[in-house]
Steps between C-alpha positions, in 0.01 A plus 500: 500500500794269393236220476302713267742589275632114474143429473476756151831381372445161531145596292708689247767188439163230460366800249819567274541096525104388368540793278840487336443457132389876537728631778825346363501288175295781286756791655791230444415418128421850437821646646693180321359589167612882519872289595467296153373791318773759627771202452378334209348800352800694518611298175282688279455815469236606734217760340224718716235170431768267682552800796096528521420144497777428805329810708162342438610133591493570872117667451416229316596232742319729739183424267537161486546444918149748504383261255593159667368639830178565382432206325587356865245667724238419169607163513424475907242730523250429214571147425564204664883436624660208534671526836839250544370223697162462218765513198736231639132269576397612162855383331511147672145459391538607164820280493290175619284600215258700595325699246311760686809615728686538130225677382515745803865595497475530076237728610700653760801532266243688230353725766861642610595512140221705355521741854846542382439586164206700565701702736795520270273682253360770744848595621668486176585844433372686214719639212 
């Protein structure tokens, strides 16, 4: 039993670490914005807009991690991803002037981008 539940929390640690833009930078810049705007804020008068718009941030970050995940599992499942060991070939090819492994990670940049941004629009929330 002990070895099982090492087992899962070592599995947990490896997942909060591969995944930590969305498990503790988003939630960090989200709750360090609402710091900024409750500090920095407090210099103005605040209105109901200002009040709305800080209860929305955290939602909205929510969106965004939804958002960034998605385009992920599009990105691995329906085209073709670079794993770590063909990027770092690619890049010492491309940097011995190689045109083709260029081409693929410009093409690999473009993919990600436009899975973000396609993403981005389906989860932006209406008005």
């Amino acid at each position: 039993m002990s070895n099982l539940l090492t087992n899962i929390g070592r599995r947990i640690k490896a997942a909060i670490y591969y995944s930590q833009e969305f498990t503790l930078w988003l939630p960090g810049m989200a709750l360090l914005a609402m710091l900024g705007f409750v500090l920095i804020g407090a210099l103005t008068p605040m209105t109901g807009d200002a009040l709305a718009w800080l209860g929305e941030l955290p939602v909205l970050c929510a969106y965004a991690a939804a958002a960034l995940g998605a385009a992920w599992v599009i990105k691995k499942v329906y085209l073709h991803d670079v794993d770590s060991n063909e990027e770092r070939e690619l890049h010492a090819a491309a940097r011995a002037g190689d045109a083709g492994a260029r081409w693929v990670l410009m093409k690999d940049r473009l993919e990600t981008f436009t899975c973000i941004v396609l993403t981005l629009a389906f989860f932006w929330p209406a008005r």
